[in-house]
SERO-4910 file (N, C-alpha, C, O; in steps of 0.05 Angstrom, whole numbers):
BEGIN
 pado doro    nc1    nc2    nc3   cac1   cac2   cac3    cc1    cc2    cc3    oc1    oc2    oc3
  Unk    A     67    513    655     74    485    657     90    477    632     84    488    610
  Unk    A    105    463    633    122    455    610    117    425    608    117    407    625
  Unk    A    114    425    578    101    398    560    131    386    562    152    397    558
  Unk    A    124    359    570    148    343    562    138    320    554    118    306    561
  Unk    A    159    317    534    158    298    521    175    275    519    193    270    535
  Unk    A    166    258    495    165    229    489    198    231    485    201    241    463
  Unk    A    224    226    496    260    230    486    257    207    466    270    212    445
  Unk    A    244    182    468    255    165    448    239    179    412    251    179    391
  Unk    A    208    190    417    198    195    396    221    226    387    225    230    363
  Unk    A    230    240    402    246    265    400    273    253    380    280    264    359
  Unk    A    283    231    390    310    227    380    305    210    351    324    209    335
  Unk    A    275    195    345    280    176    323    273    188    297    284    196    276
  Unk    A    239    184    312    220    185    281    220    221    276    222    233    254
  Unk    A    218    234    311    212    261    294    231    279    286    223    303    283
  Unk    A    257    273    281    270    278    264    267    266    234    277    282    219
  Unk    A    258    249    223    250    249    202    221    268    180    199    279    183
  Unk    A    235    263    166    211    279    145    185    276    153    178    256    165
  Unk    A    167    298    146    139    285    147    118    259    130     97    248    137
  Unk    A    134    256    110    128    238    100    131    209    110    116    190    110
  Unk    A    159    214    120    173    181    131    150    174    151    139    152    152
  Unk    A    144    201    170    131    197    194     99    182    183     86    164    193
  Unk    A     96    196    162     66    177    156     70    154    136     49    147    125
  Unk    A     84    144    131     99    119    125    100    102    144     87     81    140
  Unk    A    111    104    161    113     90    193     89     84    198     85     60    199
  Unk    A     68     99    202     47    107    215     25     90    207     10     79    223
  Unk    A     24     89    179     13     72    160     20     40    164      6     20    167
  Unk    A     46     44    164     60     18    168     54      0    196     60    -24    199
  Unk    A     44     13    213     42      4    235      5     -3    239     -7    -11    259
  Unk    A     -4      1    217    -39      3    223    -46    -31    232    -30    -48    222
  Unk    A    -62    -38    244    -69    -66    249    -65    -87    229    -68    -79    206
  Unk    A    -59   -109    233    -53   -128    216    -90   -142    211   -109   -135    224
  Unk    A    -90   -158    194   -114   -172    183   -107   -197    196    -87   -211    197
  Unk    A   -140   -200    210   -130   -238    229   -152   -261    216   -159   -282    226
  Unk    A   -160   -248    189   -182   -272    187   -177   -259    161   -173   -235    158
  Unk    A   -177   -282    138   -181   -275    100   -194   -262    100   -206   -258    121
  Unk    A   -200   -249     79   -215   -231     65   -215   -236     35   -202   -225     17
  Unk    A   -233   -254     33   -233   -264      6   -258   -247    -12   -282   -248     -8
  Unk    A   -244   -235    -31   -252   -220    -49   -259   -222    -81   -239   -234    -89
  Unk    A   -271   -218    -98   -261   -218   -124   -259   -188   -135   -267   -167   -124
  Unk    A   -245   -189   -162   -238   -161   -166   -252   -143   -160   -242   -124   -147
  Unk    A   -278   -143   -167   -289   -114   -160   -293   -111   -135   -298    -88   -131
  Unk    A   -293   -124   -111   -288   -124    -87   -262   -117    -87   -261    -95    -77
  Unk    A   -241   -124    -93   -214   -116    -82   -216    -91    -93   -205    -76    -76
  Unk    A   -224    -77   -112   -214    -49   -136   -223    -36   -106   -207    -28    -89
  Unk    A   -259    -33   -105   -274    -26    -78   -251    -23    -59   -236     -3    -63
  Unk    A   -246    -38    -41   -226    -38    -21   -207    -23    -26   -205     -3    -13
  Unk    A   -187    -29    -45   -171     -7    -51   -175     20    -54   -157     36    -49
  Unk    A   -198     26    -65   -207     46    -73   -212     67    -43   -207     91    -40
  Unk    A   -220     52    -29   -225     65     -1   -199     70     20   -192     88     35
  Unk    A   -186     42     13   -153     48     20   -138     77      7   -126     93     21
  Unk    A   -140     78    -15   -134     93    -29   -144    130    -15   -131    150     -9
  Unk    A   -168    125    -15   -184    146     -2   -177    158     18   -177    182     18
  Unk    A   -167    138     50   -156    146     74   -125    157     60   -117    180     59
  Unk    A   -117    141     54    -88    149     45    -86    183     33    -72    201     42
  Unk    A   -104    185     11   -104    212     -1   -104    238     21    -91    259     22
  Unk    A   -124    225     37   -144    252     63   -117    250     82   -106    272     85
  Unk    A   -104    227     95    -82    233    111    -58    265     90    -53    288     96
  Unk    A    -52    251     73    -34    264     56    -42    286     56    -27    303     64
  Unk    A    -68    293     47    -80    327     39    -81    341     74    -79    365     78
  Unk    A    -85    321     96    -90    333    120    -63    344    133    -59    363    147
  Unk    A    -44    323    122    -16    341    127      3    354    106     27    353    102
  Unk    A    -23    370     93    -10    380     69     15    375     47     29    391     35
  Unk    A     16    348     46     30    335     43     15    328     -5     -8    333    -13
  Unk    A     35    317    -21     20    315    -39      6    288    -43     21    269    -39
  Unk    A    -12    283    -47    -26    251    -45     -3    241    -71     13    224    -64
  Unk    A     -3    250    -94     14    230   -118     37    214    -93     44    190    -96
  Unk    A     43    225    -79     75    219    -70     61    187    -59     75    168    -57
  Unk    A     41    186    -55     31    149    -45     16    138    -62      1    149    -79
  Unk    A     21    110    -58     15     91    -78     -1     70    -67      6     60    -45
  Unk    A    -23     62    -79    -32     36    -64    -37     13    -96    -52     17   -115
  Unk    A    -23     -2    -93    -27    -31   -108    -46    -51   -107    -45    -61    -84
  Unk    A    -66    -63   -122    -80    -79   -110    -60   -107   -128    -53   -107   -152
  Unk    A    -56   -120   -114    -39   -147   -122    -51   -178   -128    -66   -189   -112
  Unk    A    -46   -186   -143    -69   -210   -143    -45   -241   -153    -23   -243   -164
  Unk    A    -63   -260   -142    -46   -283   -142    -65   -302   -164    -85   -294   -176
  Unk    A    -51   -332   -166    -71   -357   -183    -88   -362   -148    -82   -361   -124
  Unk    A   -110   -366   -163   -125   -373   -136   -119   -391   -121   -123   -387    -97
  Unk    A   -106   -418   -129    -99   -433   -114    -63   -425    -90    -49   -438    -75
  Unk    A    -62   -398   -100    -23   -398    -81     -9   -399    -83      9   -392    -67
  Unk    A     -8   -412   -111     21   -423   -129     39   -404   -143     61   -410   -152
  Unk    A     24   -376   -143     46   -366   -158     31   -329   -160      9   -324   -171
  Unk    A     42   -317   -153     41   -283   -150     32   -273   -180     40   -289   -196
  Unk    A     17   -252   -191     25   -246   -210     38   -212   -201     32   -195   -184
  Unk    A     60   -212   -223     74   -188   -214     69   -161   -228     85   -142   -231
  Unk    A     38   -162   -237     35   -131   -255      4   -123   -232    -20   -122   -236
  Unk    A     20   -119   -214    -15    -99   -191    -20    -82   -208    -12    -73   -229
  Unk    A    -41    -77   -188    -63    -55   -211    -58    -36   -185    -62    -39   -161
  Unk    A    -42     -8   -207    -40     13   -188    -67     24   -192    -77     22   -215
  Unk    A    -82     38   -166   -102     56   -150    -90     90   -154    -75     99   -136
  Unk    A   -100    109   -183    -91    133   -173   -108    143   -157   -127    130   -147
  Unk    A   -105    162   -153   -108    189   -134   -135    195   -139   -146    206   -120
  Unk    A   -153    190   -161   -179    201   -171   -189    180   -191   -179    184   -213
  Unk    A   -202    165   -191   -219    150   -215   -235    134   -208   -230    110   -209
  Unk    A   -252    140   -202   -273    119   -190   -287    107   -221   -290    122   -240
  Unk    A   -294     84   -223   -304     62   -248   -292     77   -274   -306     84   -293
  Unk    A   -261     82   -271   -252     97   -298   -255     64   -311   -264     43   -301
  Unk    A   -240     72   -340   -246     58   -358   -217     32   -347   -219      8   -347
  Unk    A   -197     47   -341   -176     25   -333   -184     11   -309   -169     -8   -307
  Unk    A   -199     13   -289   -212      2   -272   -223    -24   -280   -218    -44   -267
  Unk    A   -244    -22   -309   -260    -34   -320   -247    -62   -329   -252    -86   -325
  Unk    A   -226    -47   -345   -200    -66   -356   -195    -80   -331   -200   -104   -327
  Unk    A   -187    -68   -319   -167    -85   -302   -187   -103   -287   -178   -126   -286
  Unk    A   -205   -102   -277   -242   -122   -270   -232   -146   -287   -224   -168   -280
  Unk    A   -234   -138   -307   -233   -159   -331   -222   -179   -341   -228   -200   -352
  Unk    A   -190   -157   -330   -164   -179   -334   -165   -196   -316   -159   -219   -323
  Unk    A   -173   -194   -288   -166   -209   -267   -188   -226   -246   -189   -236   -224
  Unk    A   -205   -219   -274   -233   -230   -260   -233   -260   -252   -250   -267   -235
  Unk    A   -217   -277   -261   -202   -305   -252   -182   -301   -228   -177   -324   -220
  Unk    A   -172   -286   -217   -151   -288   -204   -166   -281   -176   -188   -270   -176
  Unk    A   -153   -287   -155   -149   -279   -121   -138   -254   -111   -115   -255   -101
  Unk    A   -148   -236   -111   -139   -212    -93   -127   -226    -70   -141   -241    -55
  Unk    A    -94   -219    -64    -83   -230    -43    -71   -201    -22    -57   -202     -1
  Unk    A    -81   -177    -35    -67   -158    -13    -66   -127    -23    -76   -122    -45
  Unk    A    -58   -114    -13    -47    -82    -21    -20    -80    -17     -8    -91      2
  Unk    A     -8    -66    -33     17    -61    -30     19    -21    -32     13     -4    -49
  Unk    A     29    -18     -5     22     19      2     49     30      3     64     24     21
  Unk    A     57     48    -18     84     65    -18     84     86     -6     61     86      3
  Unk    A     98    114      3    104    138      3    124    143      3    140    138     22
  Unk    A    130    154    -19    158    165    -24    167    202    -13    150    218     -6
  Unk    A    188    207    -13    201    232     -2    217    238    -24    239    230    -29
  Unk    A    196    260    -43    221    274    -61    229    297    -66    239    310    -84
  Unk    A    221    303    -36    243    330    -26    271    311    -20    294    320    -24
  Unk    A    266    283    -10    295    283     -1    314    267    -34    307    250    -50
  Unk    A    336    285    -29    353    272    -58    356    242    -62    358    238    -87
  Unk    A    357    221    -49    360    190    -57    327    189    -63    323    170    -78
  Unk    A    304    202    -58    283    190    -64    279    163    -49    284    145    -65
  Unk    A    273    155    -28    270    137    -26    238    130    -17    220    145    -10
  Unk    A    238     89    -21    200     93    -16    203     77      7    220     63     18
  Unk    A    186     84     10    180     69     50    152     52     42    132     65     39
  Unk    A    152     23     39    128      3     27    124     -6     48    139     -2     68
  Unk    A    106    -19     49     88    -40     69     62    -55     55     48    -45     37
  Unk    A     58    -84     67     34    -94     54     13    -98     75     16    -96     99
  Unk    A    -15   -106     57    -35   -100     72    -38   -131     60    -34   -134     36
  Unk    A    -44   -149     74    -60   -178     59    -84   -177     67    -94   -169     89
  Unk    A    -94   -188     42   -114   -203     45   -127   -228     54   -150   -231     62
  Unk    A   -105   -247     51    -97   -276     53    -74   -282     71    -51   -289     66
  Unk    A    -90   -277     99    -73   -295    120    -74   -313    144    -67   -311    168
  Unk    A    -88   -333    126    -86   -347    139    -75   -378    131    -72   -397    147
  Unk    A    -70   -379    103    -52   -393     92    -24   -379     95    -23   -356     86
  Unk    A     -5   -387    105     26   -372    103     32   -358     79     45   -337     78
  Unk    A     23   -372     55     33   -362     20     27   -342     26     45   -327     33
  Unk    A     -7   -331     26    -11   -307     25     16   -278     32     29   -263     17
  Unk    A     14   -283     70     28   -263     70     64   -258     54     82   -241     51
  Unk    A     58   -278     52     92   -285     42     96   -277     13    119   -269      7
  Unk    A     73   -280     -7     76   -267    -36     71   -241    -31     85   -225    -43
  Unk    A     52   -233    -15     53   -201     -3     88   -183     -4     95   -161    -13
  Unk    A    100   -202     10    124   -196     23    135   -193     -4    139   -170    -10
  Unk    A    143   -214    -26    154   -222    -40    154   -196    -68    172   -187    -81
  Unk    A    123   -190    -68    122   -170    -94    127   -153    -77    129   -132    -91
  Unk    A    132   -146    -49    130   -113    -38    162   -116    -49    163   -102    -69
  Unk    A    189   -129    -43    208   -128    -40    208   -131    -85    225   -115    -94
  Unk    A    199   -141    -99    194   -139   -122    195   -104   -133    213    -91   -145
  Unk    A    160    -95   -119    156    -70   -126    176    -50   -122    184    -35   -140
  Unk    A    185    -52    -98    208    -27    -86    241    -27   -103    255     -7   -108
  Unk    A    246    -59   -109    274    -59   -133    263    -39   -153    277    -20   -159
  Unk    A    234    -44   -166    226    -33   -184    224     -3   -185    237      9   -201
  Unk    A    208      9   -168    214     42   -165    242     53   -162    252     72   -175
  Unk    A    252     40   -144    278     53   -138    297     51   -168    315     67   -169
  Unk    A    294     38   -186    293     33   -209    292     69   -228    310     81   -239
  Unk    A    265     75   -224    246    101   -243    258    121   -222    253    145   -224
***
């Protein structure tokens, strides 16, 4: 018997890299329909576990986990205004010492989201394939400073 397949998945995505493909893939995971209001060590937590799936997809398609990024991003609690230094999530540190710090710094502030990269640097432009995860949507700001530092973050790498 002969497998046939998906022509639109043949002609788009699976010609792309394996990476792009779990970029997409990621990108497409369920959206959040109710806040999730957090404080830092709740959001670090969350990320931390975000972080986690992210790593095991990457290692399951032998793929290297560094090449993904997860951001935890935080706003003024009231909406008014993004701050633009997230606290990157590596690959391994559970209650490291910069974890601690960063608890600390932002122990006033609103976890408003994740911001999730994978980059391809087998391919020569390097490029990152981002998407955000909010926290905060059900005020419009929320998803919208989400949007705002993702298109922030990505000037920024493409940058390094």
């Amino acid at each position: 018997m002969v497998k046939e397949h998906n022509p639109g998945f043949a002609a788009g995505i699976a010609q792309r890299s394996r990476r792009e493909q779990i970029a997409w893939a990621l990108k497409g995971a369920p959206k959040r329909k109710k806040d999730l209001r957090l404080d830092a060590i709740g959001a670090l937590a969350e990320g931390r576990k975000l972080r986690d799936r992210i790593t095991e997809l990457m290692k399951r398609e032998m793929l290297n986990p560094e090449d993904a990024m997860v951001l935890c991003i935080f706003a003024e609690p009231d909406l008014t205004a993004a701050l633009g230094d997230g606290f990157h999530i590596p690959v391994k540190s559970e209650g490291t010492l910069a974890e601690i710090k960063a608890i600390e710094h932002y122990a006033d502030k609103l976890p408003i989201g994740f911001l999730v990269f994978v980059t391809d640097r087998a391919d020569p432009r390097k490029p990152f394939y981002g998407h955000t995860r909010p926290l905060i949507v059900e005020d419009p700001r929320g998803p919208l400073l989400n949007e705002l530092l993702l298109h922030s973050y990505t000037k920024r790498l493409r940058v390094i």
